[in-house]
C-alpha positions as CSV (number, residue, x, y, z in Angstrom):
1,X,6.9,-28.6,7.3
2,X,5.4,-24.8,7.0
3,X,6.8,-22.1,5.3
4,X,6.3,-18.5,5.2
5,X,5.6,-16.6,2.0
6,X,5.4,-12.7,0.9
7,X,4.7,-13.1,-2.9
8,X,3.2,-10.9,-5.7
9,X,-0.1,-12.9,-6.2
10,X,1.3,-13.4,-9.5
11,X,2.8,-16.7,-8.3
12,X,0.2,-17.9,-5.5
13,X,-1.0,-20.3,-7.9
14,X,2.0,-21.7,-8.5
15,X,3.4,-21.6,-5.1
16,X,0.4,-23.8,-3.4
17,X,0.3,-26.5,-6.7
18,X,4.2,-26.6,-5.9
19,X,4.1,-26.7,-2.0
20,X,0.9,-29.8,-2.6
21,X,3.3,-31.9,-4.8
22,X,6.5,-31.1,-2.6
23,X,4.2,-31.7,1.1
24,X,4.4,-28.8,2.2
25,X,2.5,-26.3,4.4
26,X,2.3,-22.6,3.4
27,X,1.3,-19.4,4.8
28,X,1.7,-15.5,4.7
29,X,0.7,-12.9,2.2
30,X,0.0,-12.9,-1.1
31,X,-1.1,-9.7,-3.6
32,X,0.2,-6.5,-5.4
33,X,3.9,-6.4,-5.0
34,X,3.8,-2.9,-3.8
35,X,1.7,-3.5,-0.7
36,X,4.0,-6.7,-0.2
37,X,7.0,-5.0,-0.6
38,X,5.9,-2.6,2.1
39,X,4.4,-5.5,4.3
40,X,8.1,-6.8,4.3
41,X,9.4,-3.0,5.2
42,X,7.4,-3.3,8.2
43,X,8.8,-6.5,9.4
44,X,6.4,-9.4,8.5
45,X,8.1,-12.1,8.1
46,X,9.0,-14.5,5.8
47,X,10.8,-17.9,4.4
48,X,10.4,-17.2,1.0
49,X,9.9,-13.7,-0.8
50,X,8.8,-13.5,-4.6
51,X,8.2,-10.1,-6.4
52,X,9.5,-8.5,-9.5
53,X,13.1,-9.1,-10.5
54,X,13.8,-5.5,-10.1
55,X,12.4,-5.4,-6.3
56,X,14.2,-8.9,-5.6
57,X,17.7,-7.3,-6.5
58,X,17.2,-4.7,-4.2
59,X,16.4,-6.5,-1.9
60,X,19.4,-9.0,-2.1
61,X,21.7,-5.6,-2.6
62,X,20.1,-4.6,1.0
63,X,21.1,-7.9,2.2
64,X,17.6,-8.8,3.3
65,X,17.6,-11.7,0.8
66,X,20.2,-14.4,0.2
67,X,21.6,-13.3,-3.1
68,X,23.3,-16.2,-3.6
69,X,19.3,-17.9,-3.8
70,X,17.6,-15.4,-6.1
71,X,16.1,-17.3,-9.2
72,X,13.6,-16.0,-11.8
73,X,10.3,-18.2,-12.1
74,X,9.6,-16.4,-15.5
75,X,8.0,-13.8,-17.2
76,X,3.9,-13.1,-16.6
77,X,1.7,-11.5,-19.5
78,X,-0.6,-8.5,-18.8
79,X,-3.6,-9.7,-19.8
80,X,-7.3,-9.6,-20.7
81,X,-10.1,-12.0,-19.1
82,X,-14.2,-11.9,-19.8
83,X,-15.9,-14.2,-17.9
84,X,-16.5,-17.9,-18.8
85,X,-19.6,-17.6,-21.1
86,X,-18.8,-14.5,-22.5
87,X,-17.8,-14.2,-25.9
88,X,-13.8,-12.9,-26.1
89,X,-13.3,-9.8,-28.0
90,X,-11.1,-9.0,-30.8
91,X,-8.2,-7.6,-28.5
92,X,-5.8,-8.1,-31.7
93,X,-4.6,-3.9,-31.9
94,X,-5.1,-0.6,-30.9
95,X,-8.1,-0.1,-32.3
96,X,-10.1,-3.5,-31.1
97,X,-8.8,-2.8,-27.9
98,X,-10.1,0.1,-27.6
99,X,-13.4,-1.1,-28.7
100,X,-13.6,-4.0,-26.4
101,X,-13.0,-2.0,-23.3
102,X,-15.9,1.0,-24.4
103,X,-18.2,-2.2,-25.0
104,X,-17.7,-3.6,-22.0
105,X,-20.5,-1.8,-19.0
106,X,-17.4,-2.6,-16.1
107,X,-13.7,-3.0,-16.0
108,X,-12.0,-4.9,-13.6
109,X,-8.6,-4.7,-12.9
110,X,-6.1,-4.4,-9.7
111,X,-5.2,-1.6,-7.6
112,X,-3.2,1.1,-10.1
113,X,-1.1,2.6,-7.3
114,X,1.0,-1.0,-6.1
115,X,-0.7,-3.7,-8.5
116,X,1.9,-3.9,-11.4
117,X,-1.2,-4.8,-13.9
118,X,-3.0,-2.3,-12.4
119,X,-0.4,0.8,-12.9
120,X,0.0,-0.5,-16.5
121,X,-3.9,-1.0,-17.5
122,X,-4.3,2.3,-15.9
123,X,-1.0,3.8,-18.3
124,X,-3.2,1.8,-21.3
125,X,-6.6,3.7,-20.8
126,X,-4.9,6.7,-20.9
127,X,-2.5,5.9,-23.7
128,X,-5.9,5.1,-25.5
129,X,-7.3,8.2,-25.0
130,X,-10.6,6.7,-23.3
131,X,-9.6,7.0,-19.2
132,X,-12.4,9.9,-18.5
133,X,-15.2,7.8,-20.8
134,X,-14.4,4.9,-18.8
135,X,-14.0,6.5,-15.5
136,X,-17.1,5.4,-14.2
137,X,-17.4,2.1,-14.5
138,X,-13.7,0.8,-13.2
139,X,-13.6,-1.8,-10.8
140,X,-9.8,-1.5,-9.0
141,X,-9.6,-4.5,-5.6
142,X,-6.6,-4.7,-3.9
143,X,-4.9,-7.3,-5.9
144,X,-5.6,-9.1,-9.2
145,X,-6.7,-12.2,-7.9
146,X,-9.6,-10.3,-6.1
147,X,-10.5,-8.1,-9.0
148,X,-11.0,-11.8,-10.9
149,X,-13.1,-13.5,-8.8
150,X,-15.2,-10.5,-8.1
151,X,-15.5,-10.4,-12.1
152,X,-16.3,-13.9,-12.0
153,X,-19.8,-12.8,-9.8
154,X,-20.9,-10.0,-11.9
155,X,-23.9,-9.6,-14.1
156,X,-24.0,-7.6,-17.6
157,X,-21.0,-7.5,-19.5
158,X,-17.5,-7.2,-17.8
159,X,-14.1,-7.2,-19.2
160,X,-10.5,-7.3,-16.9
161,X,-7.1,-7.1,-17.0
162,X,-4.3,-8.6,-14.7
163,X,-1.5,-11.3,-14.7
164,X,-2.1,-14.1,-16.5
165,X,-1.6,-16.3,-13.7
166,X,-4.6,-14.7,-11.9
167,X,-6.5,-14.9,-14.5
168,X,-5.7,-18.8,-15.6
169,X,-6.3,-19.6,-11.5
170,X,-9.7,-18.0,-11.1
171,X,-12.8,-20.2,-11.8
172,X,-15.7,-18.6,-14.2
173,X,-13.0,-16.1,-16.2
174,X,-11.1,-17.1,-18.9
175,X,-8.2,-16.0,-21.0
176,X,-8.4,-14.0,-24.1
177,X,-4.9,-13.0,-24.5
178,X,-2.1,-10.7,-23.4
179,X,-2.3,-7.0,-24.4
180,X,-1.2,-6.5,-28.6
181,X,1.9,-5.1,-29.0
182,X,2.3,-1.4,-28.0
183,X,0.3,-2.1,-24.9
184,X,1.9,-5.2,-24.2
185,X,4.1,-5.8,-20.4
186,X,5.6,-9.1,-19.5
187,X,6.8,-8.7,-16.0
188,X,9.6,-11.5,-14.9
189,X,8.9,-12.6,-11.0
190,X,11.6,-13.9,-8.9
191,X,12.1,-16.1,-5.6
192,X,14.8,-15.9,-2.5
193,X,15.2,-16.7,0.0
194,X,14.8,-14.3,3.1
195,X,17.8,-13.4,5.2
196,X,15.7,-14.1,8.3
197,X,14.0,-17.7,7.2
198,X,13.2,-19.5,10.2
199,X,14.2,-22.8,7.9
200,X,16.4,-21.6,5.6
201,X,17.2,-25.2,4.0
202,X,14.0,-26.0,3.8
203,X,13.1,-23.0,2.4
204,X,16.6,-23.5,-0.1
205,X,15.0,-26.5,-1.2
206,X,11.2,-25.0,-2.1
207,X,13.5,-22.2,-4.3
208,X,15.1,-24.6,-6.1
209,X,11.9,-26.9,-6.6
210,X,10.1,-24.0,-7.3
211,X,12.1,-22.5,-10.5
212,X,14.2,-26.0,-11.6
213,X,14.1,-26.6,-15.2
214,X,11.7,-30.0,-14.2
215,X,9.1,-27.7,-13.2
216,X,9.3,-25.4,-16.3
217,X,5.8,-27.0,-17.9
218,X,3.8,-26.8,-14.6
219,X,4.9,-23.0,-14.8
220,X,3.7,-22.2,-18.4
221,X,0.8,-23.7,-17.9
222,X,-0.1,-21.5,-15.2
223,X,0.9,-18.9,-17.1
224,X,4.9,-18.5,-17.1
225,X,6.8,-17.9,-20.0
């Protein structure tokens, strides 16, 4: 069996650890839920369409989801990541955050016009006061899972910020820790079902699979709350 995603990459991780213990092929798009949400606009298809709870209600309100199919897969943490065998920084207030970012010589983080942790980090350097200091060394790639693993292959001494989820799934960065309070954004991601699904019990099934209260551990430890 195949199915057909457009996701916020928040959940790719979760959707292909899901879709290996349930047997089950998947395809489609994955990345910033802005560039998603207007891959769907355009008519790619899909089985299965996760983004933010907010864009998923619309959606269903449009009809272009099964409403009756909608079902939250929990919240994500915006959050900081240093490579493997760097040293995490202090990231515990204003202040320490600010310092870790003007320490770091490159900042990584997803596209700040449709990435949801990239508009926020971008709202952060400015709430900070630091945006022009830092100007020059921002690293923004499509989505958050690319802005990771092209952190994971720098030199000198990098710092990002994305989902959690990206940053838990991407080999040679770790976690230090969601932004401190103030900063802070937990974003809450959501499945349905698409009105269109070529399978749509199949892709019924993968929904409920996908968010059941038996899979609630497998989610936090990819990064759900």
């Amino acid at each position: 069996m195949k199915l057909r995603f457009v996701s916020a990459g928040a959940a790719q991780a979760l959707v292909h650890a899901t879709a290996r213990a349930a047997e089950v092929e998947v395809e489609g798009s994955f990345g910033a839920v802005g560039a998603m949400l207007q891959k769907l606009d355009a008519g790619e298809s899909a089985d299965v369409v996760i983004l933010t709870r907010a864009q998923v209600d619309e959606l269903a309100r449009q009809g272009r989801v099964v409403a009756g199919t909608v079902a939250d897969l929990g919240a994500v943490a915006t959050a900081v990541a240093v490579r493997a065998n760097d040293p995490p920084p202090d990231i515990s207030g204003e202040a320490a955050l600010r310092a870790a970012i003007l320490a770091a010589d490159a900042i990584y983080f997803p596209d700040p016009s449709r990435a949801t942790a990239g508009i926020h980090f971008a709202k952060v350097l400015g709430s900070l006061g630091i945006a022009d200091r830092v100007r020059d060394r921002i690293r923004n790639f499509p989505n958050g899972t690319t802005s990771m693993r092209e952190m994971a292959a720098a030199s000198g001494h990098p710092l990002g910020c994305t989902q959690a989820t990206e940053i838990i799934a991407t080999p040679g960065i770790v976690l230090v820790g969601p932004l401190p309070r103030g900063f802070d954004l937990d974003t809450t991601y959501t499945a349905a079902v698409d009105a269109r699904a070529a399978d749509s019990k199949a892709a019924r099934d993968f929904v409920s699979r996908l968010t059941s209260s038996q899979g609630r551990r497998e989610r936090e430890a990819l990064g759900f709350r």
